[in-house]
C-alpha positions as a LaTeX table, in Angstrom:
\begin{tabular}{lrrr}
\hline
Residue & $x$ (\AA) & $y$ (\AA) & $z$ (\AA) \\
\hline
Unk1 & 0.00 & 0.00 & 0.00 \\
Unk2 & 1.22 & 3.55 & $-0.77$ \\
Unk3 & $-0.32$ & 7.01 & 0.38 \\
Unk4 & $-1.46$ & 9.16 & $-1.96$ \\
Unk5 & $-3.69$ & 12.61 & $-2.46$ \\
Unk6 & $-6.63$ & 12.51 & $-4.43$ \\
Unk7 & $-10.27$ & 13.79 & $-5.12$ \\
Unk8 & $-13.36$ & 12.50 & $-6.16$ \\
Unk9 & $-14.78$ & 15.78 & $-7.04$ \\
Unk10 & $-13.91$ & 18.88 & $-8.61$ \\
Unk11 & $-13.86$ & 22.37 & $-6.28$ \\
Unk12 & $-11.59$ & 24.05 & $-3.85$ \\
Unk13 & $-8.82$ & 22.31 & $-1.98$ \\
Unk14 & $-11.21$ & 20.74 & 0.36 \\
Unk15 & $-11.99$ & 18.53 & $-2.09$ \\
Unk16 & $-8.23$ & 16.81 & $-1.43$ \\
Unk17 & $-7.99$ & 13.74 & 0.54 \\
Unk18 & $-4.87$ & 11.67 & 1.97 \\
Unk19 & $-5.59$ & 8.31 & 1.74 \\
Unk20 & $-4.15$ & 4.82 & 1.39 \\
Unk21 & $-4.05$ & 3.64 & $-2.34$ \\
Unk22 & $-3.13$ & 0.03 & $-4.46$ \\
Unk23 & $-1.70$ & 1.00 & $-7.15$ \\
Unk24 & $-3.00$ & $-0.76$ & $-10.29$ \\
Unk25 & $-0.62$ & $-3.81$ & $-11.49$ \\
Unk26 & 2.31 & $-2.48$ & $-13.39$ \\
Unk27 & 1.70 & $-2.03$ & $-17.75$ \\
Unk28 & 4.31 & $-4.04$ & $-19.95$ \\
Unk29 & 5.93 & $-0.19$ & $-20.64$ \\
Unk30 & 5.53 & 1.38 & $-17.12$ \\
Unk31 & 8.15 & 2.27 & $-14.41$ \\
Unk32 & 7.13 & 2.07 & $-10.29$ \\
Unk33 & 8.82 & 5.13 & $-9.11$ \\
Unk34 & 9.13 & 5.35 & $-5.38$ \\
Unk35 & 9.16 & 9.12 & $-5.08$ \\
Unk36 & 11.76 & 11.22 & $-3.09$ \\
Unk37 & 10.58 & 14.74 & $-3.67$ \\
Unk38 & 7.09 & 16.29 & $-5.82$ \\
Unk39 & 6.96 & 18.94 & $-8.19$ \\
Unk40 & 3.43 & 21.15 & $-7.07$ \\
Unk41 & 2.62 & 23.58 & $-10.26$ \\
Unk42 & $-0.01$ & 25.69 & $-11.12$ \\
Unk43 & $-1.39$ & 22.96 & $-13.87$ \\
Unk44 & $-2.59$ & 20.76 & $-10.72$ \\
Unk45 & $-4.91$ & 23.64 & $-9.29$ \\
Unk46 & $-6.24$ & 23.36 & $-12.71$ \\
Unk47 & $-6.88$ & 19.87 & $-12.89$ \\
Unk48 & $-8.15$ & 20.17 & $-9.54$ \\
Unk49 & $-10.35$ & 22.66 & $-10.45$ \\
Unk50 & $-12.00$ & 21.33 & $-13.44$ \\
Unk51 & $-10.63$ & 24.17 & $-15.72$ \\
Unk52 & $-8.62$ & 21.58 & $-17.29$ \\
Unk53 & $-10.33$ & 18.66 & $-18.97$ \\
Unk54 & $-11.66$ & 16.89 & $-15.64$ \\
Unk55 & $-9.71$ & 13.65 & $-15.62$ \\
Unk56 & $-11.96$ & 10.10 & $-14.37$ \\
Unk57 & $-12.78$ & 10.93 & $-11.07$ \\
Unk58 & $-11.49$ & 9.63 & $-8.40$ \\
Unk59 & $-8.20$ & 10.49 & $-9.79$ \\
Unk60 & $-4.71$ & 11.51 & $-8.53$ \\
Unk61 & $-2.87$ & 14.46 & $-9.07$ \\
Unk62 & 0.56 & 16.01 & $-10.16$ \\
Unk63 & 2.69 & 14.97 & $-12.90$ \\
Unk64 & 6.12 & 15.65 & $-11.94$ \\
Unk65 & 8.26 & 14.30 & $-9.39$ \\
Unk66 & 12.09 & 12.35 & $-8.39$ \\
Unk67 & 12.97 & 9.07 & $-6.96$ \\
Unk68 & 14.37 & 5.71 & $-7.48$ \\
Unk69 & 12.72 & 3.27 & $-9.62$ \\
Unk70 & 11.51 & 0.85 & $-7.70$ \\
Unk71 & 9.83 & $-2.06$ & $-10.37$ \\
Unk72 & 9.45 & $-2.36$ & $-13.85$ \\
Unk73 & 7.11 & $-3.86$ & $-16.31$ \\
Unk74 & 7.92 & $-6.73$ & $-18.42$ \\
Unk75 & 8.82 & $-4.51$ & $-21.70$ \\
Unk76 & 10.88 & $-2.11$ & $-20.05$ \\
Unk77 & 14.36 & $-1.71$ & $-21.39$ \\
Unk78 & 15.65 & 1.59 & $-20.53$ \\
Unk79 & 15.35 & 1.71 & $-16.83$ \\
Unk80 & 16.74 & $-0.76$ & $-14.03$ \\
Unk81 & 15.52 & $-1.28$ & $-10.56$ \\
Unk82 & 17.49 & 0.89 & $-8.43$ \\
Unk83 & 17.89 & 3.98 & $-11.07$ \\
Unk84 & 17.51 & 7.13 & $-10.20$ \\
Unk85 & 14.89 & 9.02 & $-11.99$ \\
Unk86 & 13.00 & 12.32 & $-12.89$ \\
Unk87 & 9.67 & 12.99 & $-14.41$ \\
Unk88 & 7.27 & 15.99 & $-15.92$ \\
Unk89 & 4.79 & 14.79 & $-17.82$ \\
Unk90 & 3.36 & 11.87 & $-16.52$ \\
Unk91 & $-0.30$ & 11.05 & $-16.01$ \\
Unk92 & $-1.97$ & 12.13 & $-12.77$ \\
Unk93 & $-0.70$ & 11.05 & $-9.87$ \\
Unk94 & 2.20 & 11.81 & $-8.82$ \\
Unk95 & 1.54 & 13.27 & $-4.95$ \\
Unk96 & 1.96 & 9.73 & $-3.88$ \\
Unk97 & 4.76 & 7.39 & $-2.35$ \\
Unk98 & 4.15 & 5.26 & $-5.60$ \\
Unk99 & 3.86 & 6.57 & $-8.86$ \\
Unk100 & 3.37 & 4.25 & $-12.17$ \\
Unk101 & 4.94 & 6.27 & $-14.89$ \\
Unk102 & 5.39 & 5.01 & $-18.88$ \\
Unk103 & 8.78 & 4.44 & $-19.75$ \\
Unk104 & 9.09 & 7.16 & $-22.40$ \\
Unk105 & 7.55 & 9.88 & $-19.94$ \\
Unk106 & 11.38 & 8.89 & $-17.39$ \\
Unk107 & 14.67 & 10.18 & $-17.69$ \\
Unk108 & 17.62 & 9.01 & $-16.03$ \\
Unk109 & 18.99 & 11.60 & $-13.44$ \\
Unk110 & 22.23 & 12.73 & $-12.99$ \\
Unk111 & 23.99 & 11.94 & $-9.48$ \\
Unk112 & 25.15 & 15.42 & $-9.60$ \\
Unk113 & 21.38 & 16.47 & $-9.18$ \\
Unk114 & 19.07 & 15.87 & $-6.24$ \\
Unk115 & 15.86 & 14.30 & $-6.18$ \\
Unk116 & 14.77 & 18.03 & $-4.58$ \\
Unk117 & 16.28 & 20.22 & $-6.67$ \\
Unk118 & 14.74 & 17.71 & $-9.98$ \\
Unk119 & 11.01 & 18.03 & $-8.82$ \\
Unk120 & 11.50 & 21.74 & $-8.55$ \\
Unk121 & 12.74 & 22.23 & $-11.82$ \\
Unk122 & 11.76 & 19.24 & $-13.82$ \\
Unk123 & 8.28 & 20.92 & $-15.36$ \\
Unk124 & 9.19 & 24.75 & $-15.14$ \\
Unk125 & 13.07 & 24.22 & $-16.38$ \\
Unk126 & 11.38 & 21.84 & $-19.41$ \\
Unk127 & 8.48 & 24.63 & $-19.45$ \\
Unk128 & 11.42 & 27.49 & $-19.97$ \\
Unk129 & 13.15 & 25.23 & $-22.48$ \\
Unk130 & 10.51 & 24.95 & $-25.38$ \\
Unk131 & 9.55 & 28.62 & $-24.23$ \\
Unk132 & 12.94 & 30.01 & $-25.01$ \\
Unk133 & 14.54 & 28.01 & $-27.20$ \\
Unk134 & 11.42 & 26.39 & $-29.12$ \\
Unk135 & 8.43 & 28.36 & $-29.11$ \\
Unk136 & 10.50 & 32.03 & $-30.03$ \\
Unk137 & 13.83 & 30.85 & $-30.15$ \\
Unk138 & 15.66 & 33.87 & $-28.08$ \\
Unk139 & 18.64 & 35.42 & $-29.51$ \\
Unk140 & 21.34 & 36.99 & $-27.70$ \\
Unk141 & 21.35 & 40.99 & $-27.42$ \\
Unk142 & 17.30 & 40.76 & $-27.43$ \\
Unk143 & 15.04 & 42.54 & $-24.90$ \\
Unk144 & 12.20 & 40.51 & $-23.69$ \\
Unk145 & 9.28 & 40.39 & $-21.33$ \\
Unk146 & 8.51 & 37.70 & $-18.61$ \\
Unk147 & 5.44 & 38.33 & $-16.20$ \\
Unk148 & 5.57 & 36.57 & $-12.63$ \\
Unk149 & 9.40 & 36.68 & $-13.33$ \\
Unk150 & 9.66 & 35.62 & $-9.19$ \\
Unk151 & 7.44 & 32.59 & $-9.50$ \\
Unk152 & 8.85 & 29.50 & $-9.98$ \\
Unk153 & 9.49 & 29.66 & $-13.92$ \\
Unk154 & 9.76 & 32.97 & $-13.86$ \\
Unk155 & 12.90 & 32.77 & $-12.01$ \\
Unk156 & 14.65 & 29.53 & $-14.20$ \\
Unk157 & 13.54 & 31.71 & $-17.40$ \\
Unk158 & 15.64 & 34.64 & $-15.34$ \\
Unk159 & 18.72 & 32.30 & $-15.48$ \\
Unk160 & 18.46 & 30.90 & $-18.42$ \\
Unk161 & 17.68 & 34.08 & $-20.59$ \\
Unk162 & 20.94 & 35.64 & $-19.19$ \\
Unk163 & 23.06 & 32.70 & $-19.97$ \\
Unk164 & 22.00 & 33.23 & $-23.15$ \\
Unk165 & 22.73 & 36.95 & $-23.44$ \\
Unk166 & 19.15 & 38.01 & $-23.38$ \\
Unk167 & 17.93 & 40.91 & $-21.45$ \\
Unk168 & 15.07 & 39.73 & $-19.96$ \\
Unk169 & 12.23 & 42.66 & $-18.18$ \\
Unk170 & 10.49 & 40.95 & $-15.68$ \\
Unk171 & 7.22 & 41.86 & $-14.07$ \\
Unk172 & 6.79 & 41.14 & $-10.11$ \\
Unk173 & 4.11 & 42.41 & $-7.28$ \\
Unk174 & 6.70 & 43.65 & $-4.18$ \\
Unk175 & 9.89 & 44.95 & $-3.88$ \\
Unk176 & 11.12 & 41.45 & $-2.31$ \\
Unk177 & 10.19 & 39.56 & $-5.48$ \\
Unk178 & 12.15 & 42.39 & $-7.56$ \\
Unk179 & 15.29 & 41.46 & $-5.65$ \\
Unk180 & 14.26 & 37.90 & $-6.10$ \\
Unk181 & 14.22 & 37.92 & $-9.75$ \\
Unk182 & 16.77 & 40.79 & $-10.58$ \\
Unk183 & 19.01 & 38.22 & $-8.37$ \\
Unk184 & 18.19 & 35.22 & $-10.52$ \\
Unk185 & 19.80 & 37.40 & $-13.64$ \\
Unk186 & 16.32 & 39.73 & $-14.80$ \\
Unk187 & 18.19 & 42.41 & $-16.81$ \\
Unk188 & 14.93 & 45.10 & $-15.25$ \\
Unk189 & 12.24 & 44.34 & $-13.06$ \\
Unk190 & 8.92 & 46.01 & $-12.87$ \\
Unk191 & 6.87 & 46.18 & $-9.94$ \\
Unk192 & 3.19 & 45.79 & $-11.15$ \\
Unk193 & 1.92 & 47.18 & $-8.07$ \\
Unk194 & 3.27 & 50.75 & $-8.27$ \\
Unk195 & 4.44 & 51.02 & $-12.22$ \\
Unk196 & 2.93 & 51.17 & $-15.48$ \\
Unk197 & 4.31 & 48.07 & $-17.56$ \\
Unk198 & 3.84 & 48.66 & $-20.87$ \\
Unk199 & 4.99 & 52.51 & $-19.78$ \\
Unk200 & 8.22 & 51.20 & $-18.36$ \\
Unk201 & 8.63 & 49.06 & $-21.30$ \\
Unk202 & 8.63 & 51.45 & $-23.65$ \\
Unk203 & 10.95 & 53.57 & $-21.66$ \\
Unk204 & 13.60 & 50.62 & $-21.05$ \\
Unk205 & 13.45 & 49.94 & $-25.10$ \\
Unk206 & 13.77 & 53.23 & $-26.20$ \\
Unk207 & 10.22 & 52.69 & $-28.01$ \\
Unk208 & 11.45 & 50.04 & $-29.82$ \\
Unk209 & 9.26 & 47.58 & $-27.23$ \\
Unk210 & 9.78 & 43.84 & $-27.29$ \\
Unk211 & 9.88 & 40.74 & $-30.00$ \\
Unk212 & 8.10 & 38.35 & $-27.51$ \\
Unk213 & 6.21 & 38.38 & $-24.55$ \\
Unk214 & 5.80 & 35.55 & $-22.17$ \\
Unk215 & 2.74 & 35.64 & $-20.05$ \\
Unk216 & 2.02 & 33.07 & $-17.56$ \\
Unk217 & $-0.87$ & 35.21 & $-15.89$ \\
Unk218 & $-3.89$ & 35.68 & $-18.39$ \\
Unk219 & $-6.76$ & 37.61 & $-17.99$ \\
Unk220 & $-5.06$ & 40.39 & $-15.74$ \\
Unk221 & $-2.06$ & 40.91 & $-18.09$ \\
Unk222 & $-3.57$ & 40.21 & $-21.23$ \\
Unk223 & $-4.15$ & 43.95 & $-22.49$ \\
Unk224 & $-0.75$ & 45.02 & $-20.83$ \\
Unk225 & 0.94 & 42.32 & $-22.92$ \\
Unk226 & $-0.38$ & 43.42 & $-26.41$ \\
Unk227 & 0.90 & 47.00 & $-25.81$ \\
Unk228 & 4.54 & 45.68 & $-25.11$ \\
Unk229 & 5.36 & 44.10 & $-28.46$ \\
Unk230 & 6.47 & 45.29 & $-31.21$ \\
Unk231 & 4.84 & 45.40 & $-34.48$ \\
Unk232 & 4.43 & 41.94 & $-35.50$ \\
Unk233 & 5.68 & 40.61 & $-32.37$ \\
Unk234 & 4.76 & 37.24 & $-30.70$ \\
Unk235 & 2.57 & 36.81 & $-27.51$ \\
Unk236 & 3.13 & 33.17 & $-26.19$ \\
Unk237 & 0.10 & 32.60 & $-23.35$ \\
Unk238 & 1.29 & 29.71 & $-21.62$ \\
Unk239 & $-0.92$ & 29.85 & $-17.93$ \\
Unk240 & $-4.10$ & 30.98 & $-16.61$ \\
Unk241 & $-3.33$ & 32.23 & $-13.24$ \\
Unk242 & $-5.87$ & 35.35 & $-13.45$ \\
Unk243 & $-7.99$ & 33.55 & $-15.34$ \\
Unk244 & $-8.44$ & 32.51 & $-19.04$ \\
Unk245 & $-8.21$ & 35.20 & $-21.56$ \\
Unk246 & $-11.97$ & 35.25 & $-23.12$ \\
Unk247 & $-13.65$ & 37.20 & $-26.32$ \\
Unk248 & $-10.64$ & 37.93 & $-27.84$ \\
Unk249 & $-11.17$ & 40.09 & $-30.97$ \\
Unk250 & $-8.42$ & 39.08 & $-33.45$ \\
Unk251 & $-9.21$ & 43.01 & $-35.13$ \\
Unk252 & $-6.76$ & 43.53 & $-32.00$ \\
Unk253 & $-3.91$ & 42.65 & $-33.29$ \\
Unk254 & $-4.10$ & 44.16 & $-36.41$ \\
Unk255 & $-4.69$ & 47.65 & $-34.08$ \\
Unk256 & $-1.72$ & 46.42 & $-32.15$ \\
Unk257 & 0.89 & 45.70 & $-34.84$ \\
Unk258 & $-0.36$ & 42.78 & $-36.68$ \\
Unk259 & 0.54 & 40.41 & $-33.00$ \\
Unk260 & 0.97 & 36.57 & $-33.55$ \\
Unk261 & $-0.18$ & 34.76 & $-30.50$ \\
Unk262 & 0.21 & 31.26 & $-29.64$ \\
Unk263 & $-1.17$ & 29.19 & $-26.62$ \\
Unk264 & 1.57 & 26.30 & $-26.46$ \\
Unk265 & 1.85 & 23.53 & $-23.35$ \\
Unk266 & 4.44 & 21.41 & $-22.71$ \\
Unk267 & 2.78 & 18.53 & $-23.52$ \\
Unk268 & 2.85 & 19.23 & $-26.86$ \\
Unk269 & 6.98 & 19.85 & $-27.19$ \\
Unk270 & 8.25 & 16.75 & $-25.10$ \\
Unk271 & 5.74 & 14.57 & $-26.77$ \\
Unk272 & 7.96 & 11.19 & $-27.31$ \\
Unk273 & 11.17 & 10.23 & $-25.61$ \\
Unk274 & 13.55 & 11.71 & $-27.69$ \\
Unk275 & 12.24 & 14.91 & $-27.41$ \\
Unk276 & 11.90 & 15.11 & $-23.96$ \\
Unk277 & 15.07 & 13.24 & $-23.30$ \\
Unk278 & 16.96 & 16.07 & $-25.71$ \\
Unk279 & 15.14 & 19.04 & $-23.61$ \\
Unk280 & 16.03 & 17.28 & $-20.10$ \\
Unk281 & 19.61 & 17.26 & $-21.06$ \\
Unk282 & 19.93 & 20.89 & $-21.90$ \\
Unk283 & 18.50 & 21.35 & $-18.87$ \\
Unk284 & 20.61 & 19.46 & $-16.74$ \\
Unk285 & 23.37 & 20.70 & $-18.39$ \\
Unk286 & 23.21 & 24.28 & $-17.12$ \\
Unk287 & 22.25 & 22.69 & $-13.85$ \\
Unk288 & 25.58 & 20.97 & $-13.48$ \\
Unk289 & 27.48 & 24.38 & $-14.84$ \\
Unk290 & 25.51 & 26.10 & $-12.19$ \\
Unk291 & 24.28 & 28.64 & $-15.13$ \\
Unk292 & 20.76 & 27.49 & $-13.56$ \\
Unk293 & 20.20 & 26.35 & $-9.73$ \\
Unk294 & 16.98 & 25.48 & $-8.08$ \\
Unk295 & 15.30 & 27.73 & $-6.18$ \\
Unk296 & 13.21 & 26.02 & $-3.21$ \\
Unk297 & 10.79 & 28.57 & $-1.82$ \\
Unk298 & 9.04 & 25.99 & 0.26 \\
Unk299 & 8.59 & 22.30 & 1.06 \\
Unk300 & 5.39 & 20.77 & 2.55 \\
Unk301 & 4.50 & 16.95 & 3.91 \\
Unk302 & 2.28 & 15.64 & 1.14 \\
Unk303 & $-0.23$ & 15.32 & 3.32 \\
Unk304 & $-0.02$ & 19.45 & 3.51 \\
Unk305 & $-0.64$ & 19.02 & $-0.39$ \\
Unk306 & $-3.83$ & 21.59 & 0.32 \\
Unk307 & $-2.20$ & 24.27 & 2.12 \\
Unk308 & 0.49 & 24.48 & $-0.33$ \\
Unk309 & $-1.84$ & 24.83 & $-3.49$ \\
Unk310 & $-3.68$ & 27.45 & $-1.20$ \\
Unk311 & $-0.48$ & 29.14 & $-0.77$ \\
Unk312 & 0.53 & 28.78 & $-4.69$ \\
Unk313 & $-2.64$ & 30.20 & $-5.62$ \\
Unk314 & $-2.60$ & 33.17 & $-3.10$ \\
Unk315 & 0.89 & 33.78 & $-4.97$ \\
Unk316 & 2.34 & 33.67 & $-1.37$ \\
Unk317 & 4.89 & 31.17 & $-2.69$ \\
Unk318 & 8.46 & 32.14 & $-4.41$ \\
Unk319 & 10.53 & 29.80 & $-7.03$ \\
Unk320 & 9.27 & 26.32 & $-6.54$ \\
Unk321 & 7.58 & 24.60 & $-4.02$ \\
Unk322 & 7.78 & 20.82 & $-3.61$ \\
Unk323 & 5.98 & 18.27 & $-1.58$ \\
Unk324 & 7.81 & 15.12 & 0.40 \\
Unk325 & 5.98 & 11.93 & 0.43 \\
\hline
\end{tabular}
């Protein structure tokens, strides 16, 4: 028997219960991963929600976490008992002691990397990857904008855009979280709270505003973000946390420079083994170089699993918070 969270129900995080589980007899192409450390992200307050496709209920949660594996199934060749691994995009159910993962969602992790510092990093750091060097490959010398640039991506997308010689603006709430990401290698920070953005942008651009815009937040930042590219400049949405950007009217962008927007996920980038392998690599890589390093705002039982989505969502949290079964 393993303990686990799940919920039978959509809502709130009342709806999250720590229980005793079975897991289900291992597939011909899984991995048992007995986890050492969990990845919490905004996705699973979506899941939890319902404002993600509502998965069959009851159901587990998460999709990211670090251990050892622990069995494997029949038609697994890749992976030994014993191995230490990492995962981001497996299927729900990863706040638990247990997790049954498919083979070609694993990577092998490096000994120079803790099973901590992989479950804060593994999703956001793969998240940053396709975001920077997929989505809008950056280029060094260019001026770009990151909102929530203290969060937990926000602040691997601060270290990764520097060691790649790009100045990245980042937008924060407080004065703290300006340290915070200004620390982590933002080129500016703006604080939200008492600045204009797309003011300030202009200003550090000398008009000239930026080629891409990452925007994690939605509804709230949505009209900000428009006004901070350039003409024909990209806006990637890639998160919700405001809410979900509704009515759009594409007319818009033509008023706004003739804007390209795309709405990418992960999922979608590290979508076989290879990729996600490739991706993983580049991201341990600047790990092990110390060009990126983990940033552990918090860590929480897993039976605390509700408090510390309360506390993500109340954007009380900085860098990544991770849960220990």
């Amino acid at each position: 028997m393993s303990m686990r969270i799940q919920f039978s129900h959509h809502g709130g995080i009342e709806v999250l219960q720590y229980l005793s589980y079975q897991p289900a007899p291992l597939g011909a192409q899984e991995v048992l991963v007995k986890n050492h450390a969990i990845g919490l992200n905004f996705i699973d307050i979506y899941y939890r929600s319902g404002l993600y496709p509502p998965p069959a209920l009851p159901s587990g949660l998460g999709s990211e976490g670090a251990g050892v594996v622990a069995a494997i199934g029949s038609e697994v060749k890749d992976f030994q008992v014993g191995e230490r691994v990492a995962y981001a995009t497996a299927p729900l159910g990863a706040y638990s002691q247990l997790h049954a993962v498919p083979a070609d969602k694993l990577v092998k992790l490096p000994d120079a990397i803790s099973f901590e510092q992989a479950a804060a990093v593994m999703l956001k750091g793969l998240t940053v990857q396709y975001l920077l060097r997929q989505t809008y490959p950056v280029k060094a010398g260019e001026t770009i904008l990151w909102h929530a640039a203290a969060g937990g991506v926000g602040l691997l997308a601060c270290q990764w855009a520097k060691a790649l010689g790009v100045k990245l603006i980042g937008t924060v709430s407080s004065a703290q979280k300006a340290q915070s990401a200004k620390a982590a290698g933002a080129w500016q920070v703006i604080d939200y709270s008492r600045e204009d953005v797309a003011a300030r942008v202009l200003e550090l651009t000398q008009e000239a505003k930026c080629p891409v815009v990452y925007d994690s937040v939605g509804k709230d930042t949505w009209e900000t973000s428009l006004d901070c590219l350039a003409p024909r400049g990209l806006l990637v949405s890639f998160g919700n946390a405001s809410g979900s950007v509704e009515g759009v009217n594409l007319g818009t962008l033509t008023q706004k420079g003739s804007i390209y927007i795309t709405r990418p996920t992960l999922f979608h980038y590290a979508n076989n083994a290879k990729n996600l392998r490739q991706m993983a690599a580049e991201l341990f890589e600047l790990m092990k170089s110390g060009q990126i390093k983990a940033h552990i705002g918090a860590r929480y039982p897993l039976a605390d699993a509700p408090q510390a989505q309360a506390q993500l969502a109340a954007r009380k949290t900085q860098g990544s918070s991770i849960l220990l079964p």
